[in-house]
C-alpha positions in Angstrom: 4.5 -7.2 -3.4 3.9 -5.1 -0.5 5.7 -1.8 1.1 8.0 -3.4 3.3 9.1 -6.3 1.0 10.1 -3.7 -1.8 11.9 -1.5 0.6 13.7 -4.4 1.4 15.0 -5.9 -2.0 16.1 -1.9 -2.9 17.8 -2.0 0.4 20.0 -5.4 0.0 22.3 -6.2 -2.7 20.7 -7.7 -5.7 23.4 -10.9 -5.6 24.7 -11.3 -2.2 21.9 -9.9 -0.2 24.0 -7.4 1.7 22.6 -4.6 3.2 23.3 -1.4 1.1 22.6 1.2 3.9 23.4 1.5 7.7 21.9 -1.5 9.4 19.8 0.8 11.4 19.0 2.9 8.6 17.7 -0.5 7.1 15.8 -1.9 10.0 14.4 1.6 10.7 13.3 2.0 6.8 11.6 -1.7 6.8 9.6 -0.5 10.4 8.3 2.1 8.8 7.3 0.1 6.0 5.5 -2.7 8.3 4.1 0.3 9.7 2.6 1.8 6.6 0.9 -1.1 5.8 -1.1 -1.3 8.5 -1.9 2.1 7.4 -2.8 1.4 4.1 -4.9 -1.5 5.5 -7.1 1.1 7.6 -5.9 -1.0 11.0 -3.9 2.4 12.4 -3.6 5.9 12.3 -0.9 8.0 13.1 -0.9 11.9 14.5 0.9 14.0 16.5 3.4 11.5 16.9 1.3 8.4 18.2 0.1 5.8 16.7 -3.5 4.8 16.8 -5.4 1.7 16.1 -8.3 1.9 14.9 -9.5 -1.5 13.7 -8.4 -4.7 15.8 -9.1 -7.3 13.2 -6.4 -8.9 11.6 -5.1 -8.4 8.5 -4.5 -11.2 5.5 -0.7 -11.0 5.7 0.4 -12.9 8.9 3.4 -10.7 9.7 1.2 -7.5 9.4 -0.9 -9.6 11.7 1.8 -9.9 14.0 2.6 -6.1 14.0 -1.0 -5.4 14.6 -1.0 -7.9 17.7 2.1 -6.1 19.1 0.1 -2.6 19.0 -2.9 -4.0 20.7 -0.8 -5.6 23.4 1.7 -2.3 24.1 -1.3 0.0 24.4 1.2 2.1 26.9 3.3 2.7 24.0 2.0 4.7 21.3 4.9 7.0 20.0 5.9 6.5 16.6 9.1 6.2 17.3 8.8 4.4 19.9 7.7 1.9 17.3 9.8 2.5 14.9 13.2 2.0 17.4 11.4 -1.5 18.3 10.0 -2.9 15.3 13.7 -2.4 13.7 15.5 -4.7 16.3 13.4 -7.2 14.3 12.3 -6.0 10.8 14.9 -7.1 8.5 14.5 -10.6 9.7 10.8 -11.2 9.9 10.6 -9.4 6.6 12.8 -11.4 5.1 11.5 -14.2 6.3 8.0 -13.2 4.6 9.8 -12.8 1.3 11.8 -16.4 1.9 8.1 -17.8 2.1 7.2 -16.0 -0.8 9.7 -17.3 -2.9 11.3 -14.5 -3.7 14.5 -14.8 -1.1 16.4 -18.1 0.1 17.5 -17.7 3.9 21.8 -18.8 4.0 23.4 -19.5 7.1 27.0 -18.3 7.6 29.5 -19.3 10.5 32.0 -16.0 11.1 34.0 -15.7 13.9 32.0 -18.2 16.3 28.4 -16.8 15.4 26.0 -17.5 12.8 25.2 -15.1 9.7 21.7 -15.1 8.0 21.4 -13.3 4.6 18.4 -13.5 2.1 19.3 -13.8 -1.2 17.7 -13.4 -4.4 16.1 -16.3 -6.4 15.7 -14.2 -9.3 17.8 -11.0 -10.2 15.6 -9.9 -12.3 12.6 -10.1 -9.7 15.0 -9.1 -7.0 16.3 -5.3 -9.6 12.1 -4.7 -10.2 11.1 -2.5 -7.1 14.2 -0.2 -8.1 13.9 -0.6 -11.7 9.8 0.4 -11.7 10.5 3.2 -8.8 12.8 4.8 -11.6 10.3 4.5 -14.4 6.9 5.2 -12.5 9.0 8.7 -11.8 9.6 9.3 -15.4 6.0 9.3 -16.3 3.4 11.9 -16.0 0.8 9.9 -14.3 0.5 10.4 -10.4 2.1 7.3 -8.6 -0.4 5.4 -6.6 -0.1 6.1 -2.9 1.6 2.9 -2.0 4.3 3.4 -4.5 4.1 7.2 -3.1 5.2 5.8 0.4 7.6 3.4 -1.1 9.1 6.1 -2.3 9.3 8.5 0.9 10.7 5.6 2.7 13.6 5.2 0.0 14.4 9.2 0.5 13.9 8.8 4.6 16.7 5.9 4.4 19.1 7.2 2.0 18.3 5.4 -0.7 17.5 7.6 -3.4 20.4 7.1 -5.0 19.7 3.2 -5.7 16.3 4.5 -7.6 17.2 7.5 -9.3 21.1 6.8 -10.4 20.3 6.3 -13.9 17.3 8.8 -14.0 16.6 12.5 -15.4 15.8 16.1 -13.9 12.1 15.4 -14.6 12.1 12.2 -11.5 13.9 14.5 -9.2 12.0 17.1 -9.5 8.9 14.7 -9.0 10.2 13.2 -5.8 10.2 16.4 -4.3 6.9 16.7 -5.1 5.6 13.4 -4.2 6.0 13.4 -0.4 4.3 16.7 0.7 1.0 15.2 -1.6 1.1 12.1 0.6 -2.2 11.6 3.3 -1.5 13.1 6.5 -0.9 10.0 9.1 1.7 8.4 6.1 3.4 11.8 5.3 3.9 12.3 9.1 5.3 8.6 9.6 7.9 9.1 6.9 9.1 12.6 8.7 9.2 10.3 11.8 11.7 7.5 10.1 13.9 10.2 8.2 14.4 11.7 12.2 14.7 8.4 13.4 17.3 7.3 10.6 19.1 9.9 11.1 19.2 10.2 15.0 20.4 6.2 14.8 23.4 6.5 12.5 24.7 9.5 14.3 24.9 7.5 17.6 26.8 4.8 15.7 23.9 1.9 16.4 24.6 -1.2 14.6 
C-alpha cells in the first residue's frame, strides 16, 4: 500500500470513515503523501522550498501519474506549498478513490441538508486498523524502519496524528519518532517541515 493510502486509512475512522483530524489537516497530510511518492519514485525533488522534476515519465500508479502531469503543466509554480495548499483541495477524494479501486474502501453517498456527502468506508476493519497497528509495532522494534514507513510516519506527526499510532505504545516508540525524522533524506525531511507549517498555518485560519 502506498504513502498516501496509509496516511489516509490512520486519518479516517476505522467504521464510519470520518475524518479524525481537521479537514485541512487531512487533505494537507494526504498532499504531502502524493507528494512523497513521487519522491520515492525518483520523478521530483524538493529544496529550498520548490519542487523539482526530474524525470517526466510516468509512474505505474495512475493518480501519481496524474500528480506528475500537474507538475509538468504548472511549471510557473514550484513552491512546496504552493503544492501542498492545491493538491489538498483534492487529495482526500482522488485518494480515496484509488483505495475504492483497490478494494480496500467502498465510496457512500449521503444527502444532508440539500448536498451530497461522499465517505469511504472500510471493507475490512482489520485491513483498514493495519497502517496504525504496524506503525506502532515497527516503532517498538530495534530495526531501522524503511524510509517509506519513515515518511509515513513524519506525515502522521506533521498532521497530528501521533496519537492514533502511539496510544497504546511505550517510551522506547517515542523516543524513536523523535529520532526518525531528522535521519530522513534531505528533499523528504524538508517536505514534511513544509506540511507540519502548512497544517498548522491552515487550522489557525479556520479553513474547512
Amino acid at each position: 500500500m502506498l504513502i498516501a493510502d496509509e496516511f489516509f486509512l490512520i486519518a479516517h475512522n476505522d467504521t464510519r470513515g470520518k475524518a479524525k483530524l481537521h479537514p485541512a489537516a487531512a487533505g494537507i497530510g494526504l498532499a504531502a503523501g502524493l507528494l512523497s511518492e513521487l519522491v520515492l519514485y525518483g520523478h521530483i525533488t524538493i529544496g529550498s522550498g520548490q519542487v523539482g522534476v526530474l524525470d517526466r515519465r510516468p509512474p505505474g500508479d495512475a493518480l501519481a501519474h496524474t500528480v506528475l502531469d500537474q507538475l509538468i503543466g504548472e511549471t510557473q509554480h514550484q513552491a512546496v506549498r504552493t503544492w501542498l495548499s492545491f493538491l489538498a483541495q483534492t487529495s482526500i477524494t482522488s485518494v480515496g478513490e484509488r483505495l475504492a479501486r483497490a478494494g480496500v474502501l467502498r465510496r457512500q453517498e449521503s444527502r444532508r441538508l440539500l448536498r451530497t456527502i461522499v465517505t469511504y468506508q472500510p471493507n475490512d476493519l482489520n485491513v483498514a486498523a493495519w497502517p496504525a497497528t504496524r506503525l506502532r509495532a515497527l516503532l517498538e522494534r530495534a530495526d531501522p524502519p524503511s524510509v517509506p514507513d519513515a515518511v509515513l510516519l513524519g506525515l502522521v506527526t506533521a498532521a497530528g496524528l501521533t496519537r492514533e499510532v502511539l496510544w497504546s505504545a511505550g517510551p522506547r516508540a517515542h523516543h524513536r519518532l523523535n529520532l526518525i525524522i531528522p535521519a530522513l533524506p534531505a528533499p523528504l525531511k524538508e517536505l514534511i517541515a513544509h506540511t507540519e507549517a502548512a497544517v498548522g498555518a491552515a487550522v489557525l485560519r479556520g479553513i474547512p
